[in-house]
N, C-alpha and C positions, 0 to 999 in steps of 0.2 A: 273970867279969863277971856281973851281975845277970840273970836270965830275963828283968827286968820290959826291958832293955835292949833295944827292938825299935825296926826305923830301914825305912821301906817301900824306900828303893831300897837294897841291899847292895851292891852294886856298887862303887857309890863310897862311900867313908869321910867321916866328919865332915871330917877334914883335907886330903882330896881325895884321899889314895891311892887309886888303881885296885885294889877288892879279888877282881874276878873276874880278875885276870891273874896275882894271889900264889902261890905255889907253897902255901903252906897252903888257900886256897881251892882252888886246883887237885887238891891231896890228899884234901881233904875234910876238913882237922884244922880249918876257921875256917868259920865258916858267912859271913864277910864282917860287915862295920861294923854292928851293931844286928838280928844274923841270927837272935840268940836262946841257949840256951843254947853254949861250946863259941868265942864270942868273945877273945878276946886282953886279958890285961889291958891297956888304953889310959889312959893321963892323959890324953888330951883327949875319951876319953867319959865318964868320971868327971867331966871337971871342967863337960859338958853335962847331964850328968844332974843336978849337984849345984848351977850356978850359968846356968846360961844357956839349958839346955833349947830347943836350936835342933837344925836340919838339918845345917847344916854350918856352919862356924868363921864363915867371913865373913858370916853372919846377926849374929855377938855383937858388940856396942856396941864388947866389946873387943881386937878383933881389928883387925891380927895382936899376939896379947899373948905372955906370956912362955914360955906353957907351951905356944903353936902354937910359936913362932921356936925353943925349942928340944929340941923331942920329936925331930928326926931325929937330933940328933951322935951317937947311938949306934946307929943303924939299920946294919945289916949283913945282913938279910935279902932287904929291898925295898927301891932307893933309893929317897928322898922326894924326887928332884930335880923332878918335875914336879907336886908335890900343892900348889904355891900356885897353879901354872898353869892346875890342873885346875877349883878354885875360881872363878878368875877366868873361864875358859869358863863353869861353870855359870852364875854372876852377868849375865851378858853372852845366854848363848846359850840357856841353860837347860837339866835336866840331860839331857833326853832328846838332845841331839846327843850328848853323852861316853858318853852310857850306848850309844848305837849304835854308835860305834865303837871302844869295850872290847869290844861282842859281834864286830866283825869282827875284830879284834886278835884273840880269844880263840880266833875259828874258827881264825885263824892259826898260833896257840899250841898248838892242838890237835893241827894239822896237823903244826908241826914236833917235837913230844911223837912222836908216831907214826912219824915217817919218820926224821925226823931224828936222835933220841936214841939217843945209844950207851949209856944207861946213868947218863952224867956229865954231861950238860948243860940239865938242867931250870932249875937255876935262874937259868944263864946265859941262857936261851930267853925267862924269863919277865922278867928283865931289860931283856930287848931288846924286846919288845911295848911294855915300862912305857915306856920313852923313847925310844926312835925313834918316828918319824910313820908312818902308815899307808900312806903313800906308799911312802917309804924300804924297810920291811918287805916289801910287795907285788913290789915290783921285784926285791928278793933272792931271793924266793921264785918269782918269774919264769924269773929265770937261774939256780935250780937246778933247773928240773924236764927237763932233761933230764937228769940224773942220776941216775933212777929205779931204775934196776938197778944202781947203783954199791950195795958193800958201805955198813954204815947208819955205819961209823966213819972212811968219807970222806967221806960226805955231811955229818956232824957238823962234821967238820974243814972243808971248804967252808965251809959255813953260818955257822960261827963268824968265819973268814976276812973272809968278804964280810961280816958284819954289824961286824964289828971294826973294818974298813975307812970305811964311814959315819960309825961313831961316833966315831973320831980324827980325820975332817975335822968334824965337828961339836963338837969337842974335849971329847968328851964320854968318860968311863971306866964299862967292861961289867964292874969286878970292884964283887965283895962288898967291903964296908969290914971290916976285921978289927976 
């Protein structure tokens, strides 16, 4: 992506992905949505930078158009299940509510990076911040913390358990798309 590519909140993406909760943000390989050099090739900042030069998608005349409805079918990283959601919060609520609770999501992420992680479940962790509610999260994260001194590849296995749990009453799937 272009240097000249620069967007004041990183955070959230033109197309509403949460970029401070991605596991490349998290690595440090993405500097997040218009962070500067080190961004991710994207068709929907190309197609802002070259035709619509907005904030985000639902700013353009043409939105939702062809190249938002179908940049996810091949996502296998981050789901995009909540980035028209995310949009519409901003639209509505404006960005600084999403942006505050990406940052407590992220403390969260952090949290479970640290205690949690055997190793193999980052990207499932960061999964779980992108779509479950902050609610949901918080309560999991509640009923494991007596588990403090358990080895970190039960707590993993917990953790995964109980979030797995939420998310198939909410019929919602924690895997990567292949």
């Amino acid at each position: 992506m272009k240097a000249s590519f620069v967007r004041e909140n990183t955070q959230i993406a033109l197309c509403g992905l949460s970029c401070g909760l991605c596991p490349m943000h998290v690595d440090h390989y993405c500097p997040g949505c218009g962070g500067g050099l080190g961004n991710q090739v994207c068709k929907i900042a190309r197609c802002s930078q070259t035709k619509a030069n907005v904030s985000y998608c639902f700013e353009c005349e043409h939105y939702p158009c062809d190249e938002y409805l179908g940049f996810n079918q091949s996502d296998s990283f981050i789901s995009h299940l909540n980035h028209h959601d995310n949009l519409m919060r901003i639209k509505h609520e404006g960005f600084d509510v999403l942006n505050e609770e990406i940052r407590k999501k992220r403390f969260i992420l952090d949290e479970l990076l640290a205690d949690f992680n055997d190793g193999r479940h980052k990207r499932f962790f960061c999964l779980v911040v992108n779509l479950l509610s902050l609610k949901d999260i918080s309560e999991v994260m509640k009923s494991l913390s007596e588990y403090n001194d358990v080895d970190v590849k039960i707590k993993a296995k917990l953790a995964k358990e109980r979030f797995m749990e939420i998310a198939y009453k909410q019929g919602l799937v924690l895997n990567l798309r292949k």
